[in-house]
C-alpha positions in Angstrom: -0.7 200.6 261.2 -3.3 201.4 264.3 -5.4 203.8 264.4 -5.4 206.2 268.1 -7.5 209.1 268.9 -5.7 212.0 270.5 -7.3 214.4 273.1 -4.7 217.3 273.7 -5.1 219.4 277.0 -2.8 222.5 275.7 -1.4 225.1 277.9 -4.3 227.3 279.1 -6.8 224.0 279.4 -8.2 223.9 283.3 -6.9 221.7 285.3 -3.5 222.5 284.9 -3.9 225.5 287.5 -4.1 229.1 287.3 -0.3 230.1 285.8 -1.2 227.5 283.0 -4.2 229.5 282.8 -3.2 232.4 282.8 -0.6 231.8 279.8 -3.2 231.4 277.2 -4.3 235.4 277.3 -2.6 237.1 274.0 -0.8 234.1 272.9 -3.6 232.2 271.4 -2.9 231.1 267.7 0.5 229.9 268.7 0.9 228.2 272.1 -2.2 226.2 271.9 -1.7 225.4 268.5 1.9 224.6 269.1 1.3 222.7 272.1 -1.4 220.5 269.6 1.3 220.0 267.3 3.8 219.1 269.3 1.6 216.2 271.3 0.8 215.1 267.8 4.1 214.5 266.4 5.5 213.1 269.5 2.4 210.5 269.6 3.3 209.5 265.4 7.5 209.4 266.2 6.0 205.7 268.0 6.2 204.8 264.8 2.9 202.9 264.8 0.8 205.2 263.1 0.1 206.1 259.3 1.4 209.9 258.6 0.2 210.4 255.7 -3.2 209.6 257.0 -3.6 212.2 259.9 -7.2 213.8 260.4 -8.1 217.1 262.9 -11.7 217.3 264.6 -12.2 220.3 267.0 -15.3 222.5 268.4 -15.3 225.7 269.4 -11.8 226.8 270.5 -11.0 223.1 269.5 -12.4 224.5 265.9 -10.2 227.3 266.4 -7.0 225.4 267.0 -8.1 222.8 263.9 -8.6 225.7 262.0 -5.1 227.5 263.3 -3.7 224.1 262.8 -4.4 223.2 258.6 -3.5 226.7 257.9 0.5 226.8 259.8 0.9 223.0 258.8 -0.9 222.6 255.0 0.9 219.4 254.2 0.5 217.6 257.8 -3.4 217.0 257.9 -5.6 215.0 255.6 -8.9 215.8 256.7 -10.3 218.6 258.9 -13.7 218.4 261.3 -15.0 221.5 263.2 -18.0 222.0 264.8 -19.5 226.2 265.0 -15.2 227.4 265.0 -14.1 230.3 266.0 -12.3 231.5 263.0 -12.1 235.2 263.2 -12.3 237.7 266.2 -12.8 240.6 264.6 -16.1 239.8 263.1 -17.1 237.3 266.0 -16.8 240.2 268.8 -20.0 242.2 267.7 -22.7 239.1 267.6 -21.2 236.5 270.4 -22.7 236.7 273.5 -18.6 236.7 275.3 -17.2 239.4 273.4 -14.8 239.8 276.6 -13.4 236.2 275.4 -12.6 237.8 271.7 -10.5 240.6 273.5 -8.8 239.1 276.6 -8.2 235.6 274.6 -6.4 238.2 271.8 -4.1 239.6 275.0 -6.2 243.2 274.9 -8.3 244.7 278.2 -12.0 244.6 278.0 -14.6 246.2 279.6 -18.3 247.0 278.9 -17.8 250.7 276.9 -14.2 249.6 275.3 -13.7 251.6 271.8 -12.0 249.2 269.5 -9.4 251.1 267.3 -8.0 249.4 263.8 -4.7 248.3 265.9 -7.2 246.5 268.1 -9.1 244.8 265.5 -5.9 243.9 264.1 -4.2 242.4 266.9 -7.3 239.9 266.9 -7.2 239.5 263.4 -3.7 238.2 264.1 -4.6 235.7 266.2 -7.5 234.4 264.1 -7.2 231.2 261.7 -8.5 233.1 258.9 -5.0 235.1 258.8 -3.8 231.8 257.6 -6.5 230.8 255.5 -4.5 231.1 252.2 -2.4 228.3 253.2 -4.8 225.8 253.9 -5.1 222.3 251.8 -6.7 220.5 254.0 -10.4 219.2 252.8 -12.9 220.6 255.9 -15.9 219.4 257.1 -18.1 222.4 258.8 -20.8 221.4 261.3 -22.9 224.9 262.5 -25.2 225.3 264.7 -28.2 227.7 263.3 -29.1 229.1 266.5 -25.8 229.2 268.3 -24.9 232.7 270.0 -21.4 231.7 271.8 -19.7 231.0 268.4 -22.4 232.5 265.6 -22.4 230.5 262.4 -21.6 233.2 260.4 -18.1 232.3 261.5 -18.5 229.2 259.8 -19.8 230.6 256.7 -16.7 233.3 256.5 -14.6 230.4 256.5 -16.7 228.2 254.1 -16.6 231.4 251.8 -12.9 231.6 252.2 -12.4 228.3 251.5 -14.5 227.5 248.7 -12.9 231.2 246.7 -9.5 229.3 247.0 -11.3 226.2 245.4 -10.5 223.9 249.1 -12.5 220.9 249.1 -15.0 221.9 251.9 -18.9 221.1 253.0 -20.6 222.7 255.1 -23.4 221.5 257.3 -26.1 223.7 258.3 -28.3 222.2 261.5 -31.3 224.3 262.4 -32.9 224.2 265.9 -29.4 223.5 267.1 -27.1 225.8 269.6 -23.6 225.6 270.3 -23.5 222.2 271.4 -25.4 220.7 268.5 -26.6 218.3 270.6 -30.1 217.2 269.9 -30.1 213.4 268.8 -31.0 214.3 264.9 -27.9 216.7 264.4 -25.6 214.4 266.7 -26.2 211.6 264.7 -26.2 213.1 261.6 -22.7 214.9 262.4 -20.8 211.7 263.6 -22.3 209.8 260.0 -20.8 212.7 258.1 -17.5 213.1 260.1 -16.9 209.5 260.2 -17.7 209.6 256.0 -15.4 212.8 255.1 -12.5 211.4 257.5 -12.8 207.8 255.2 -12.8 209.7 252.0 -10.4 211.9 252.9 -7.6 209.6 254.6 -8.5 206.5 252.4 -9.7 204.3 255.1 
């Protein structure tokens, strides 16, 4: 069996041009995240690869689709990586710094003085990976940025919470001085040491 790391431009990714683009708007949650699984299972149907030993990392929207992905296929992945996920846009919309992206992402209008209404909030809800979170199996690894405004940890910690009430093997690790990038040497190299250890105890490499 090898062993192959997947990159996935879905639907909506740039350089695909503007239709592609513009078909992500209101359909996130399920054309990105089919679009992941589908690459996926087309990669494994080589026949080369172990199934039963299939991990997810993702940051940022990428945590969103791992996140999206662990909670519509339970049985699928082994292990589970995001760094600062978006897992709710409901309660990410009043402390990001893009609450236009929470809106327009969830296929509603935005603008400056927009009054959200509960069939608003609940649209978004329906896109978010924490409408799935009751499903999920999947062990996660959570890597958060303390000082990160795009993506606020408390995201993070919402799902952690979720998580750990449904009694889902999970760890969460909490980097201060860091943004949404986590990219100071001490928090990169920490992250990749922990990734690397959660995706060896989880898969049994």
């Amino acid at each position: 069996m090898g062993f192959a790391l997947l990159l996935v431009n879905y639907r909506g990714s740039t350089g695909f041009g503007q239709d592609s683009i513009y078909s992500l708007p209101g359909n996130v949650g399920t054309q990105d995240v089919l679009d992941v699984q589908f690459a996926v299972e087309t990669v494994l149907k080589q026949g080369c690869f172990d199934e039963q030993k299939v991990s997810i990392s993702g940051g940022s929207h990428g945590g969103f689709l791992a996140c999206h992905l662990i909670g519509q296929f339970p049985d699928f992945y082994k292990a589970c990586i995001t760094r600062n996920p978006v897992t709710n846009l409901t309660t990410m919309i009043g402390s990001t710094d893009i609450p236009d992206w929470c809106m327009v992402e969830a296929g509603l209008d935005y603008s400056p003085d927009t009054q959200l209404d509960p069939a608003a909030y609940g649209q978004m809800f329906d896109k978010s990976p924490m409408k799935h979170i009751s499903q999920v199996k999947t062990p996660v690894l959570l890597t958060l940025g303390e000082d990160d405004k795009r993506v606020p940890p408390k995201q993070g910690i919402e799902y952690y919470r979720g998580l750990k009430a449904r009694q889902v093997p999970v760890r969460l690790l909490w980097y201060q001085g860091n943004n949404h990038s986590l990219s100071t040497i001490a928090a990169e190299s920490d992250g990749f040491m922990n990734i690397a250890l959660w995706i060896i105890q989880h898969c049994g490499l």
